[in-house]
mmCIF file of the N, C-alpha and C atoms, coordinates in Angstrom:
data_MODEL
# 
_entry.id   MODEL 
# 
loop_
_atom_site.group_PDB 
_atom_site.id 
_atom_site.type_symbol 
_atom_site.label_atom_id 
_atom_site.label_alt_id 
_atom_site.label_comp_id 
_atom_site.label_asym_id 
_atom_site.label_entity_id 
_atom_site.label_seq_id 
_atom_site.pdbx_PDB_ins_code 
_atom_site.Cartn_x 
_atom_site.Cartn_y 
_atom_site.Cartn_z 
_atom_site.occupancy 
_atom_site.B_iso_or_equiv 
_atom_site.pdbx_formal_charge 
_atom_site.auth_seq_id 
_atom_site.auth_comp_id 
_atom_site.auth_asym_id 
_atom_site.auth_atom_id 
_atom_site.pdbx_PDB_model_num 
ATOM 1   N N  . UNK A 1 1  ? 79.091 -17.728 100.040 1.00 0.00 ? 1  UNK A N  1 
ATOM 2   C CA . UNK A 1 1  ? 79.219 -16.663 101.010 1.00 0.00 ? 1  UNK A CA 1 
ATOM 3   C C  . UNK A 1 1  ? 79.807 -17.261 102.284 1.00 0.00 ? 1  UNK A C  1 
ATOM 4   N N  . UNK A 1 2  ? 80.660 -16.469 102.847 1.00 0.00 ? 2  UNK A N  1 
ATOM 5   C CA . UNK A 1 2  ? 81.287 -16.961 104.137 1.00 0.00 ? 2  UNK A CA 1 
ATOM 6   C C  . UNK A 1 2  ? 81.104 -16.139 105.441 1.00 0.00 ? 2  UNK A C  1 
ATOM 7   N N  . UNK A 1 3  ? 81.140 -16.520 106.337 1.00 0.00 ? 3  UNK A N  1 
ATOM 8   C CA . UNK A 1 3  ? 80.787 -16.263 107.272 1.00 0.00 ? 3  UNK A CA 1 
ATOM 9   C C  . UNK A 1 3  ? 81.635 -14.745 107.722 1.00 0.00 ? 3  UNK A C  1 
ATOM 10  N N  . UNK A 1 4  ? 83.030 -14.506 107.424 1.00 0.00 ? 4  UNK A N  1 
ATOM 11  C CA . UNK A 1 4  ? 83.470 -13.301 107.602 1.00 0.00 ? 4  UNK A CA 1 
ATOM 12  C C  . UNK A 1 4  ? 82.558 -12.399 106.845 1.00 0.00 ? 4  UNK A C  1 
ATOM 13  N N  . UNK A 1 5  ? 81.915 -12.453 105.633 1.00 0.00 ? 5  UNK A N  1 
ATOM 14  C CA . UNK A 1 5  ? 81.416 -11.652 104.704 1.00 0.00 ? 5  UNK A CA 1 
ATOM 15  C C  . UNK A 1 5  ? 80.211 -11.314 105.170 1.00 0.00 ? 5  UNK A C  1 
ATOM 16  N N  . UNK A 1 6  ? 79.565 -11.629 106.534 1.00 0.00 ? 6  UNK A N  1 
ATOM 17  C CA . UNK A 1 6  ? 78.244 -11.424 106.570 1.00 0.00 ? 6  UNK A CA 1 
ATOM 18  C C  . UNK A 1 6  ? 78.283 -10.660 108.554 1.00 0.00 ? 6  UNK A C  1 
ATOM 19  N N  . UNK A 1 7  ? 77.737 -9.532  108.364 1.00 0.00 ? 7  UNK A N  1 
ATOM 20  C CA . UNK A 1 7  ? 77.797 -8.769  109.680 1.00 0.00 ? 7  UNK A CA 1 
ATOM 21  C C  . UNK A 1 7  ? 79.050 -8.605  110.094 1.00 0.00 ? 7  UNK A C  1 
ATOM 22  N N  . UNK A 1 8  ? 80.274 -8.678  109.584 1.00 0.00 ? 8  UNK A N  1 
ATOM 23  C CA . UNK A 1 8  ? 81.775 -8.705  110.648 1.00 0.00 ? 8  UNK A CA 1 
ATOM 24  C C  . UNK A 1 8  ? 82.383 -7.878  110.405 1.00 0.00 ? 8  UNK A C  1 
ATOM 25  N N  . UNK A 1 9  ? 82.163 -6.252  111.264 1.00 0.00 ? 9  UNK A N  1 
ATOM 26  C CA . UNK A 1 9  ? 82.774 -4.900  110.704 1.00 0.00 ? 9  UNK A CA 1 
ATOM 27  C C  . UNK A 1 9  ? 84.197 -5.076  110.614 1.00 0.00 ? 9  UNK A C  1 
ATOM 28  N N  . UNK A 1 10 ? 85.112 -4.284  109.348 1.00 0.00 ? 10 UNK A N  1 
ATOM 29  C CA . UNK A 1 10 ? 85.955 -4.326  109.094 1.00 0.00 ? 10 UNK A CA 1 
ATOM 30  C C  . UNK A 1 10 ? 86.576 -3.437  110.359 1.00 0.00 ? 10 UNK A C  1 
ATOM 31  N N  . UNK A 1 11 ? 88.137 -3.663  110.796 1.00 0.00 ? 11 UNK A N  1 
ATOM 32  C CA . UNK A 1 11 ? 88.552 -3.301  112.054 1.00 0.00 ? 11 UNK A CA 1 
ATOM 33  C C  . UNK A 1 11 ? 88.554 -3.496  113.142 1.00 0.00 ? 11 UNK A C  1 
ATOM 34  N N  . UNK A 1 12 ? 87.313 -4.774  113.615 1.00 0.00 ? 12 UNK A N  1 
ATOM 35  C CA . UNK A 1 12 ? 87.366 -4.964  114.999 1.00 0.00 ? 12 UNK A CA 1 
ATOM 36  C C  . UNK A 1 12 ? 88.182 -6.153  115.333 1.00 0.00 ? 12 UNK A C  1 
ATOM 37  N N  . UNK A 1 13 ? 89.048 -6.465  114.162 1.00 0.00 ? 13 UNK A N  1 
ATOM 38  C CA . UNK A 1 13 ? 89.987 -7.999  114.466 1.00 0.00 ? 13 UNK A CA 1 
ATOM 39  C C  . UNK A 1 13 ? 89.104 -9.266  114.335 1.00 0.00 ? 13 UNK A C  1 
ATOM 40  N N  . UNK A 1 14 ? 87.978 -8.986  114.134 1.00 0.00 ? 14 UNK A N  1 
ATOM 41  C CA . UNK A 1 14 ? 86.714 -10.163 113.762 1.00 0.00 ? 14 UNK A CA 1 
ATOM 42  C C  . UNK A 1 14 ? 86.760 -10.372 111.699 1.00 0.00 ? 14 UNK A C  1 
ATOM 43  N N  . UNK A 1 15 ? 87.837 -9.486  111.369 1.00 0.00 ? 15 UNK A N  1 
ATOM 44  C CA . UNK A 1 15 ? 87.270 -9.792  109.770 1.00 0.00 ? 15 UNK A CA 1 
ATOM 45  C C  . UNK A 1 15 ? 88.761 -10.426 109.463 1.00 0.00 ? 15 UNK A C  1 
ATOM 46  N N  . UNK A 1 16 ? 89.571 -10.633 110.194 1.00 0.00 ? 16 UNK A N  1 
ATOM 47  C CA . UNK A 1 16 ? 90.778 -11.501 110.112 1.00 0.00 ? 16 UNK A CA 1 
ATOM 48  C C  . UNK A 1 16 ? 90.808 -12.822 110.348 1.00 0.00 ? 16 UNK A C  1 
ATOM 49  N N  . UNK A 1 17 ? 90.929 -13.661 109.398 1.00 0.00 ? 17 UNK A N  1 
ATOM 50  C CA . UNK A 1 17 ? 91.510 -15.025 109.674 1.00 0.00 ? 17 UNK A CA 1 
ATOM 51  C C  . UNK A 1 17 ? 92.274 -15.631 110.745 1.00 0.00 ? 17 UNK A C  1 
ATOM 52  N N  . UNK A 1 18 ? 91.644 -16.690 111.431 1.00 0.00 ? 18 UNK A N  1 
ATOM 53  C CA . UNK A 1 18 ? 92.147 -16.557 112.087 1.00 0.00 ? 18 UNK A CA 1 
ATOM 54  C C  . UNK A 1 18 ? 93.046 -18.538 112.289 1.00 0.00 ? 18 UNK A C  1 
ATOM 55  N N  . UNK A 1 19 ? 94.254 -18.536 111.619 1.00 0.00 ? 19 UNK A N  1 
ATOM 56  C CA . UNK A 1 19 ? 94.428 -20.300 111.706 1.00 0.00 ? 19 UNK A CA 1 
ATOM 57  C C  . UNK A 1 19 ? 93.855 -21.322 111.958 1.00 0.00 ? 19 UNK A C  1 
ATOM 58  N N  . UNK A 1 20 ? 93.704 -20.896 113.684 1.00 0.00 ? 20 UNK A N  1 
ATOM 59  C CA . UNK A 1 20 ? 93.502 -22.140 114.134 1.00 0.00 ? 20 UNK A CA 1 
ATOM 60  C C  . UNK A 1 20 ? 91.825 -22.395 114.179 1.00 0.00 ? 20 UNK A C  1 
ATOM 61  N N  . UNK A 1 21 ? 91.316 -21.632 113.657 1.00 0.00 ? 21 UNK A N  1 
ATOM 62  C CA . UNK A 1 21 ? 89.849 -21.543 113.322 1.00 0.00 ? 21 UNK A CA 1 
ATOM 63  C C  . UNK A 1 21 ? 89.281 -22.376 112.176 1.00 0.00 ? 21 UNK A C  1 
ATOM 64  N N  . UNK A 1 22 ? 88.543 -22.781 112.179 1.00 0.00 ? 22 UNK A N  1 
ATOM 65  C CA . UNK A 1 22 ? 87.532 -23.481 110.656 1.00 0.00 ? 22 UNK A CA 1 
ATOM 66  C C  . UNK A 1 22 ? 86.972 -22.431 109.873 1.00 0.00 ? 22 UNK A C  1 
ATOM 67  N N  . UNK A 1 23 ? 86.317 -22.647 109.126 1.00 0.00 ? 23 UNK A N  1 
ATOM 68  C CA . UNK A 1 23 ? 85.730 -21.972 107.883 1.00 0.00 ? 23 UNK A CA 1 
ATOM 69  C C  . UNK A 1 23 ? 84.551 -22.665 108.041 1.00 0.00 ? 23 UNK A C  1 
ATOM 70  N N  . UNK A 1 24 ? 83.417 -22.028 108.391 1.00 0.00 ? 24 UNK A N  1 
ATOM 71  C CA . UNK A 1 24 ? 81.756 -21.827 108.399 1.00 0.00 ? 24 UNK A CA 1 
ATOM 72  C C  . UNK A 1 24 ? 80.990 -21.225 107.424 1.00 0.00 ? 24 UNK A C  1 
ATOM 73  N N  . UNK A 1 25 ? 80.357 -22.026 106.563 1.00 0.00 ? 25 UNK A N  1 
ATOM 74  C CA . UNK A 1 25 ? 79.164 -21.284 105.334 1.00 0.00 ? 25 UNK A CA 1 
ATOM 75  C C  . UNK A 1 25 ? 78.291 -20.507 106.660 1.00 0.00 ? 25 UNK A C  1 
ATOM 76  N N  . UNK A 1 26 ? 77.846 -19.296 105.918 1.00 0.00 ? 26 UNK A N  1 
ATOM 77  C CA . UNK A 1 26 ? 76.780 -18.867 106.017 1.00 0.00 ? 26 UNK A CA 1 
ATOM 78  C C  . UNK A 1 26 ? 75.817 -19.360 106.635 1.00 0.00 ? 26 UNK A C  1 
ATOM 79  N N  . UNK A 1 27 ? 75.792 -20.331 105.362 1.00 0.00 ? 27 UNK A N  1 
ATOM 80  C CA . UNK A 1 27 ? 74.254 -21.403 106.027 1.00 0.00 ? 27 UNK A CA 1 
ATOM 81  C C  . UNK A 1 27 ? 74.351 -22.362 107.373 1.00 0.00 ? 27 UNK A C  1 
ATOM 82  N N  . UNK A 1 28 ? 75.943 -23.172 107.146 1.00 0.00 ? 28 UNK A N  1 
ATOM 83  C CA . UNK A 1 28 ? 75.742 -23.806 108.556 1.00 0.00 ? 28 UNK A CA 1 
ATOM 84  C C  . UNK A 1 28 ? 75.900 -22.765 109.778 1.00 0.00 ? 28 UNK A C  1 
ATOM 85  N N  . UNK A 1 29 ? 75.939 -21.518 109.751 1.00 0.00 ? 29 UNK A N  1 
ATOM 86  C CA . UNK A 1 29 ? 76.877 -20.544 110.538 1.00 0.00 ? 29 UNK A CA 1 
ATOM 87  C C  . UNK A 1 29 ? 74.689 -20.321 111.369 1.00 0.00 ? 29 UNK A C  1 
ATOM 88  N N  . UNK A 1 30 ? 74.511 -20.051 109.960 1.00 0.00 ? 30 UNK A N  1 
ATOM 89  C CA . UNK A 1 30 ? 72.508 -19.838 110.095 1.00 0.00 ? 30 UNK A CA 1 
ATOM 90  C C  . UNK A 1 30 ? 72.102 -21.146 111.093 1.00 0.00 ? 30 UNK A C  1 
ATOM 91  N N  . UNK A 1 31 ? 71.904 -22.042 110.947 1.00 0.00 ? 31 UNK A N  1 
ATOM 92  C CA . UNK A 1 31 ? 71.884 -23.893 111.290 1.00 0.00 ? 31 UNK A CA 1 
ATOM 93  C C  . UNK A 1 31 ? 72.435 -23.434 112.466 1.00 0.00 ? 31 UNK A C  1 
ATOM 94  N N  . UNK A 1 32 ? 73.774 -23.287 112.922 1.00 0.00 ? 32 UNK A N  1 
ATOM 95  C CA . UNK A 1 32 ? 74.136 -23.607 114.136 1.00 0.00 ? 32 UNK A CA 1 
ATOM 96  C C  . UNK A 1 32 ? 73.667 -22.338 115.499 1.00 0.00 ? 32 UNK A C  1 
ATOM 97  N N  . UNK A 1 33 ? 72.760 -21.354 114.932 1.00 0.00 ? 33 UNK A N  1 
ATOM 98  C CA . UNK A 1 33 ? 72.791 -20.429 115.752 1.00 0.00 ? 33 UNK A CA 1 
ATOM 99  C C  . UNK A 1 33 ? 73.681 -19.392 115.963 1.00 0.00 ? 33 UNK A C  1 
ATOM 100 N N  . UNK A 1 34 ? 74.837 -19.096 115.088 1.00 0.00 ? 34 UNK A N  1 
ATOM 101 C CA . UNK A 1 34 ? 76.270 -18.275 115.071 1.00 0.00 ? 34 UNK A CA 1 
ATOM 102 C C  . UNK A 1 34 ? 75.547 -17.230 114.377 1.00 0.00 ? 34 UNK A C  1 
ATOM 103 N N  . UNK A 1 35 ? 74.170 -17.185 113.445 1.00 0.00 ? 35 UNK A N  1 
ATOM 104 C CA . UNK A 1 35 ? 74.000 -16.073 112.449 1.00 0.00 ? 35 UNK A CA 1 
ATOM 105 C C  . UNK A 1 35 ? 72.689 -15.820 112.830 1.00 0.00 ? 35 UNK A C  1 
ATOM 106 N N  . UNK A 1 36 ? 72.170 -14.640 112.990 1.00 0.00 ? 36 UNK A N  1 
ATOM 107 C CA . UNK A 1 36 ? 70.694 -14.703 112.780 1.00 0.00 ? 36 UNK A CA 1 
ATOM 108 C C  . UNK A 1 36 ? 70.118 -14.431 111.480 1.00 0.00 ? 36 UNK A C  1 
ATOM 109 N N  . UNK A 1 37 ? 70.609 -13.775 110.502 1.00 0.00 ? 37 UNK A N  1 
ATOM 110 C CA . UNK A 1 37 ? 70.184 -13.813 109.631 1.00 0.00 ? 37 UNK A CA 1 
ATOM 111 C C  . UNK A 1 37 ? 71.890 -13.983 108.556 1.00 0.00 ? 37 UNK A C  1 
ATOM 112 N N  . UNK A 1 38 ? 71.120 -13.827 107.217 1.00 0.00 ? 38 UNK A N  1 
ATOM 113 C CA . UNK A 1 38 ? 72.463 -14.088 105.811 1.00 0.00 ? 38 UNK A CA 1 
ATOM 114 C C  . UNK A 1 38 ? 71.757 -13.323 105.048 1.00 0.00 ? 38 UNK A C  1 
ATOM 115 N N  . UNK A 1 39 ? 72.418 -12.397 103.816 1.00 0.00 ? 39 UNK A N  1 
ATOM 116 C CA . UNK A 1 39 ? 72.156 -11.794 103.023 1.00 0.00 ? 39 UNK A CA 1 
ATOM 117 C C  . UNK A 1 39 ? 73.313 -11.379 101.996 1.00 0.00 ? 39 UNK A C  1 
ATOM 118 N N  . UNK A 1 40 ? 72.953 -10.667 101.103 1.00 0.00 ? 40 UNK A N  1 
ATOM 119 C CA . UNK A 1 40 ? 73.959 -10.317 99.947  1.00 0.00 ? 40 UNK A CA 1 
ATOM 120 C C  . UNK A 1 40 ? 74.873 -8.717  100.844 1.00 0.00 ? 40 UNK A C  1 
ATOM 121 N N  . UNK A 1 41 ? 76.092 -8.370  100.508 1.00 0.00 ? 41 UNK A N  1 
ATOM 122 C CA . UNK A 1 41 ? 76.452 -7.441  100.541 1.00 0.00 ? 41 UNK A CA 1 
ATOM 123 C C  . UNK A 1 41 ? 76.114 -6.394  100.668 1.00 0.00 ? 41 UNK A C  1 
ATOM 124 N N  . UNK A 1 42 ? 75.104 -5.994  99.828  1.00 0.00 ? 42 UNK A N  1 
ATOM 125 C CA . UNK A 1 42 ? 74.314 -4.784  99.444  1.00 0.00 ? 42 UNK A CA 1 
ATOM 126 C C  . UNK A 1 42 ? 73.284 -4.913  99.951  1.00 0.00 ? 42 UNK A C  1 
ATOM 127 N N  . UNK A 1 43 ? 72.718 -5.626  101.035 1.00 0.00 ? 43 UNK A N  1 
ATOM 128 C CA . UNK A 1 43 ? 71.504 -5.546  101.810 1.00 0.00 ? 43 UNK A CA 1 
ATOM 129 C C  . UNK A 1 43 ? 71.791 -5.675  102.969 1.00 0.00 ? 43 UNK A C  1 
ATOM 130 N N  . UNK A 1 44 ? 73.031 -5.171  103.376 1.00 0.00 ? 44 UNK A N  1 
ATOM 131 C CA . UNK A 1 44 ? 73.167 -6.062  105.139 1.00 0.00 ? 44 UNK A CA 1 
ATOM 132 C C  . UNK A 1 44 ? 72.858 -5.051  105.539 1.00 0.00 ? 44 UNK A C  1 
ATOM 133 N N  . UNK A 1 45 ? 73.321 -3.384  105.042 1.00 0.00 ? 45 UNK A N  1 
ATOM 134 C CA . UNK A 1 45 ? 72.562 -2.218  106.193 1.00 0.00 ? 45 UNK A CA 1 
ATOM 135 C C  . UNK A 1 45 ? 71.175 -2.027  106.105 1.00 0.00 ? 45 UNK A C  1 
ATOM 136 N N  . UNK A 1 46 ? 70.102 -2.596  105.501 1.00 0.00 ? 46 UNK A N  1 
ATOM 137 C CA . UNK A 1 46 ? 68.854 -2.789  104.868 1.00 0.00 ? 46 UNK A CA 1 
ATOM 138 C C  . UNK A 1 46 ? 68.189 -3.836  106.422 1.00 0.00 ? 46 UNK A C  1 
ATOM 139 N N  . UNK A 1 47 ? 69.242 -4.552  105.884 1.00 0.00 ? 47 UNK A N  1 
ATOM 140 C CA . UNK A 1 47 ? 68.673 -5.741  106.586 1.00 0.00 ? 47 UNK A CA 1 
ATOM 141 C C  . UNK A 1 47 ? 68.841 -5.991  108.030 1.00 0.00 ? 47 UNK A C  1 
ATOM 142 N N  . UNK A 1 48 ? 69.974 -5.269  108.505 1.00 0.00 ? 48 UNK A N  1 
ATOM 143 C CA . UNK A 1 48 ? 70.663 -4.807  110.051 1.00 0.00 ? 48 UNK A CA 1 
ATOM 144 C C  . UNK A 1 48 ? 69.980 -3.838  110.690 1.00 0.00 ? 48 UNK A C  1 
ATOM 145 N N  . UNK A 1 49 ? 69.202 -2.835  109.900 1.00 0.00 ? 49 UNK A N  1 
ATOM 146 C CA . UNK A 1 49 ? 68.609 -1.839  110.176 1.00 0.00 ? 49 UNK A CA 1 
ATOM 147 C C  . UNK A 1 49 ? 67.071 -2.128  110.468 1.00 0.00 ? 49 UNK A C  1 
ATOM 148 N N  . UNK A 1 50 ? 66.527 -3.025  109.403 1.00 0.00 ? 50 UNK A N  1 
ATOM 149 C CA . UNK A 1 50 ? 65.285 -3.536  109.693 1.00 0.00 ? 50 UNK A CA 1 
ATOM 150 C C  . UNK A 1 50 ? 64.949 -4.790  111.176 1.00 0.00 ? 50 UNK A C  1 
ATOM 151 N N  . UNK A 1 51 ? 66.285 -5.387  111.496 1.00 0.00 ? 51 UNK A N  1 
ATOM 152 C CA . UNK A 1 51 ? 66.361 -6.433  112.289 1.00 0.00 ? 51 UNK A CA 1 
ATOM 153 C C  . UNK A 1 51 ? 66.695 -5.582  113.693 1.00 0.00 ? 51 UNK A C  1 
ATOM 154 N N  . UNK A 1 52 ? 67.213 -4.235  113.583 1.00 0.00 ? 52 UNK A N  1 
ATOM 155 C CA . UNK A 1 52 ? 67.429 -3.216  114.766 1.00 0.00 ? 52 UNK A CA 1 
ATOM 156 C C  . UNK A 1 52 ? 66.514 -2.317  115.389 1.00 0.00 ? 52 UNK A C  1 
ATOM 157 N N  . UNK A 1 53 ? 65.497 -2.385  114.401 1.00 0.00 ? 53 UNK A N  1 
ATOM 158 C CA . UNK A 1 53 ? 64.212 -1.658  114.228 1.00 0.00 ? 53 UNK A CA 1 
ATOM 159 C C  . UNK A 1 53 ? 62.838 -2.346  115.117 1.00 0.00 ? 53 UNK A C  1 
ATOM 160 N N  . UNK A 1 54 ? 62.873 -3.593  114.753 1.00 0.00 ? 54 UNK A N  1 
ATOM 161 C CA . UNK A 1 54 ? 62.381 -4.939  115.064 1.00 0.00 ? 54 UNK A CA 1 
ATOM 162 C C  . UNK A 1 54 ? 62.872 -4.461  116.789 1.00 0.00 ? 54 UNK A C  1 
ATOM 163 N N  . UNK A 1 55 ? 63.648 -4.810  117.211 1.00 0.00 ? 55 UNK A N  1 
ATOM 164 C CA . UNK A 1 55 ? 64.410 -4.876  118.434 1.00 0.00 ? 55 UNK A CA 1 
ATOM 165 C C  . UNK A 1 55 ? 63.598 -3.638  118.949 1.00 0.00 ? 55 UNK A C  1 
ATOM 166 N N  . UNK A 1 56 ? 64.423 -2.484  118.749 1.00 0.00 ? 56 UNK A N  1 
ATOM 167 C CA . UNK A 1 56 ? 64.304 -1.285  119.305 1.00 0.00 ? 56 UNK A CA 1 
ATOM 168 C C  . UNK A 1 56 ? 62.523 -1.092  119.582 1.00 0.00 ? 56 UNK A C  1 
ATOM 169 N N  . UNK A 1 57 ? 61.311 -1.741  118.744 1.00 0.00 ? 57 UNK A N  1 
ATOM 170 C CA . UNK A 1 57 ? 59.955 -1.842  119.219 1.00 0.00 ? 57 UNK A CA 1 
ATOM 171 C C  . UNK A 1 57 ? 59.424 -2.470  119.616 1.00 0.00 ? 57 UNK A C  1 
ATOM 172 N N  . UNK A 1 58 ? 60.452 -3.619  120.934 1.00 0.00 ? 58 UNK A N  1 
ATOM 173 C CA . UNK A 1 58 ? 59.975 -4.806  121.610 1.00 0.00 ? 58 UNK A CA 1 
ATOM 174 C C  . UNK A 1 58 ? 60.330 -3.773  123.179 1.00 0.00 ? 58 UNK A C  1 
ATOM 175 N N  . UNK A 1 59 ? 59.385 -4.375  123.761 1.00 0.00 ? 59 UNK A N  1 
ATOM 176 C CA . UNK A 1 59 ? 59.071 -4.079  125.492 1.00 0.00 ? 59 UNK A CA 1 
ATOM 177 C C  . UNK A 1 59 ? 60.342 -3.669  125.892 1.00 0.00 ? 59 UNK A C  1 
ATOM 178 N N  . UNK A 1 60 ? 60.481 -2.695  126.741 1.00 0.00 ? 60 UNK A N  1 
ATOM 179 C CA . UNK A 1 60 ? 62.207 -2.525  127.037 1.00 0.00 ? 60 UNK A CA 1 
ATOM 180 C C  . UNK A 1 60 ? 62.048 -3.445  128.542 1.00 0.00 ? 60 UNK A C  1 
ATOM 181 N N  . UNK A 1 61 ? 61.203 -3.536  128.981 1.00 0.00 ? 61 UNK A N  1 
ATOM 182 C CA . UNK A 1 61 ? 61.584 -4.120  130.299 1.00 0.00 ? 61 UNK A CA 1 
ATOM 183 C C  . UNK A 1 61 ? 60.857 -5.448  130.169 1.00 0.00 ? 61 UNK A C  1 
ATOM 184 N N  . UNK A 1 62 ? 61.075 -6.805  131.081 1.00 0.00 ? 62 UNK A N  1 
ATOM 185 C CA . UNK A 1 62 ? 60.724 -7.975  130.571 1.00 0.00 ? 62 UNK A CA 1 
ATOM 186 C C  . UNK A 1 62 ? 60.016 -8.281  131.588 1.00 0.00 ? 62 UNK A C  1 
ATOM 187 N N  . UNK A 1 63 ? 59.062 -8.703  132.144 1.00 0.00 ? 63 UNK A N  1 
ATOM 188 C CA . UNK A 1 63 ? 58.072 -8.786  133.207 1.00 0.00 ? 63 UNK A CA 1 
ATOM 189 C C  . UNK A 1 63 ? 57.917 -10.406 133.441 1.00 0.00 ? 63 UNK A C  1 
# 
């Protein structure tokens, strides 16, 4: 799995190659802090939704 394949909506110029760029697994993408999470295809709105959910029921203001 590569790192375009995981969270990078098609259309925003983020799912294009880009030359002068490297190629990042998943996992080191996870490792370096670039990913918060990795998953299969068929679970990223599962899994985007549950990780948005998470968010949306933390304190809105930070004290």
């Amino acid at each position: 799995m590569c790192l375009s394949c995981v969270g990078i909506l098609a259309g925003t110029g983020l799912d294009k190659p880009n030359p002068a760029s490297q190629s990042v697994s998943a996992e080191a993408a996870l490792e370096r802090g670039l990913a918060i999470f990795i998953c299969e295809s068929g679970e990223l709105v599962d899994k985007s939704m549950g990780f948005a959910n998470g968010l949306a029921n933390q304190p809105s203001v930070a004290y």
